[in-house]
N, C-alpha and C positions, 0 to 999 in steps of 0.2 A: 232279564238275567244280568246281575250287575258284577259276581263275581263267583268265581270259580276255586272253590277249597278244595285239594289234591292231598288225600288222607296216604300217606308211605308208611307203612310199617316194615320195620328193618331187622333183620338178626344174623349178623356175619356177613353183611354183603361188601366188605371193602372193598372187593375187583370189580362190582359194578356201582356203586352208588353215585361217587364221579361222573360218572357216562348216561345213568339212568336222570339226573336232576338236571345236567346237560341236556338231553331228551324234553324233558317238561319244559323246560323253560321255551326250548326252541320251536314249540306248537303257537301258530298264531291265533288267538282268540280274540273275540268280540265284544271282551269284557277283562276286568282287572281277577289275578290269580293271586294265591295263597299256600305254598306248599309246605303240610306240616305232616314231621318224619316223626315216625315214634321208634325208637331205638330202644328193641327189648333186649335190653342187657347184652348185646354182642361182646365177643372178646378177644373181635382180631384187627383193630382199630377202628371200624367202622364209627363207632358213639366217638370220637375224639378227634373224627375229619368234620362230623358234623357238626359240631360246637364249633369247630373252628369256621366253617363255613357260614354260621348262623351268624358269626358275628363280623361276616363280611358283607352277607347277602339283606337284603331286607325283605325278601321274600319269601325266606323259611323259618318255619320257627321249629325248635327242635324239644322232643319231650323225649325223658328217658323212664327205663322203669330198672330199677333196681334188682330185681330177680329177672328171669325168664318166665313168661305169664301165657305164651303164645299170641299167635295171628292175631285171634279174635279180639283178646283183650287187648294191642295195641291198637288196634282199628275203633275200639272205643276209646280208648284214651283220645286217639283222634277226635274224633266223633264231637266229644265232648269240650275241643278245643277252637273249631269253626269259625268264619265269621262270615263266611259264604253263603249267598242264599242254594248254590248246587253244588253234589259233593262228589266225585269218583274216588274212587280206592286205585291205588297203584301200587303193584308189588314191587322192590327194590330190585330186585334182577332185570336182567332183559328180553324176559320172554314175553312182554309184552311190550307194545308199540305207542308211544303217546300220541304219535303224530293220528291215532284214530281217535282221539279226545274231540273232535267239529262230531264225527259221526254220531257218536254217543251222544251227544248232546243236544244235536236236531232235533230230537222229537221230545223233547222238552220245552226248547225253544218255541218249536211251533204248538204248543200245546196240547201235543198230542199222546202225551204218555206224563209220568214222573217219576217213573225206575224204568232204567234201561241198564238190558244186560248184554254184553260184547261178546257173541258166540263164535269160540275159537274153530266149528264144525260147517259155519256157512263162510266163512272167508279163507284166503290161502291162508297155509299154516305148514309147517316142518312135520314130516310124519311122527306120531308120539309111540312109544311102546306102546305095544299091542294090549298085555292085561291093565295099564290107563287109561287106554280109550273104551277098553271094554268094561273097568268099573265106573266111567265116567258117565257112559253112554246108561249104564245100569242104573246107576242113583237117580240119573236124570228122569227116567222109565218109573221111577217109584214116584219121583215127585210128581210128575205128571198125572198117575193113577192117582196118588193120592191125592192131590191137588186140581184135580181136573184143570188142568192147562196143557199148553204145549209145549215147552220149552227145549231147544236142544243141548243147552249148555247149563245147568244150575250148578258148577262147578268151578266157573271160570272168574277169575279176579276182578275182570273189568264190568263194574257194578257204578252206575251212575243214579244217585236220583235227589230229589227237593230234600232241603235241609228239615222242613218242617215235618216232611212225611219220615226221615231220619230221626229227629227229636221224639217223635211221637209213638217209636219202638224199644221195648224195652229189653233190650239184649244182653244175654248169661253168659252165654259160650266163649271160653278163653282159647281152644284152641282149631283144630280142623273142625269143631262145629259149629263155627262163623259161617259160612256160605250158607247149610242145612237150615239152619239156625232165621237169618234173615228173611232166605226165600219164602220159608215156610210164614213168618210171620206178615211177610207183606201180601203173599195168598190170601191169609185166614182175615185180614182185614178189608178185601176186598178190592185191594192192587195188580190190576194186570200188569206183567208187565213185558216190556216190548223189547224185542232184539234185534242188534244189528249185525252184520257181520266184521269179525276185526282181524289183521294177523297175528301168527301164532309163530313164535320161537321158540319151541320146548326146548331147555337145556338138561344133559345129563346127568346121570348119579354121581358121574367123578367132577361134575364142575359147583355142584353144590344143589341139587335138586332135593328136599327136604321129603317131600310129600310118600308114603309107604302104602304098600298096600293095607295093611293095619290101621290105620287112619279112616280106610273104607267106611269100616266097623262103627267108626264112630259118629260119621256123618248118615248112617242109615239107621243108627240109634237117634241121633239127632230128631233125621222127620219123622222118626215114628212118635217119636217122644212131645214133638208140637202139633201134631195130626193129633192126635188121641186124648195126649193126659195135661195141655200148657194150655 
């Protein structure tokens, strides 16, 4: 493993994005990093600390998009901009933890996986609302029936694996059907994949937690829709 590309997708995080790219940087790895933010159209200065930072840092590069397109489709613009041979996703808030980026990426290293997924339910974690954990715990229950695997988390951010087994996926999903969307593809192609445990900071609805229960909807449209008819 020679380098490490760190895919941010961002929309309105100015109160953490500072603190989050402080975070990456400060994980020590075993190899040279790469962190590229894709800033979907925010409009509460977020895109305009990052430019400015781009052009101080020489280890971000920053992509914008013009409208608001969601998660998914910034995670491909990511995707699409790499130069790493291994990729994690990292959301711009603080709810997750980079300092577990060695974790993630051991059983890659050792050869022994090339998607690993960081489940927020085997490691400490801040208690989450109750109907989240229980549509979480549900979708995951689908995917596993319908996926036959075991997964406890296919909802969780922190998604590590080989850039080429990422190149080699051809991903639609612009918004909450990014997660569905992946797992179900690296299933159907005959990728197990392996998890480790990570912490978990859930943050609130008043501090900017996006995610609805509506969203549910679409991510259980999602696997049903690459199970059956993709």
């Amino acid at each position: 493993m020679q380098k490490v590309s760190v895919v941010l997708p961002v929309f309105n995080e100015a109160g953490t994005i500072a603190e989050i790219l402080e975070q990456i940087r400060a994980v020590e790895l075993p190899c040279e990093r790469e962190i590229i933010a894709v800033d979907d159209c925010s409009t509460d200065g977020t895109r305009e600390w990052l430019l400015a930072e781009a052009q101080r840092a020489r280890d971000l590069l920053v992509l914008i998009h013009e409208r608001n397109r969601g998660k998914g489709a910034a995670v491909r613009t990511g995707l699409r901009a790499v130069t790493g041979d291994v990729i994690i996703i990292q959301d711009g808030d603080l709810e997750y933890d980079p300092r577990d980026y060695p974790r993630l990426l051991r059983p890659i290293q050792e050869g022994r996986a090339k998607v690993v997924y960081g489940s927020r339910f085997l490691g400490e974690h801040k208690a989450m609302y109750v109907w989240n954990a229980v549509g979480n715990r549900f979708l995951t229950l689908v995917t596993n029936i319908l996926f036959n695997t075991t997964l406890t988390d296919m909802e969780t951010c922190y998604k590590a694996f080989t850039a080429d087994l990422a190149c080699a996926l051809r991903l639609r999903s612009d918004r909450w059907g990014f997660d569905p969307e992946i797992t179900a593809k690296l299933l159907k192609t005959g990728n197990r994949i392996y998890e480790v445990p990570i912490a978990y900071n859930g943050r609130e609805y008043g501090d900017g937690k996006k995610i609805r229960w509506k969203d549910g909807l679409t991510v259980l449209a999602t696997l049903l829709r690459y199970r059956f008819f993709d």
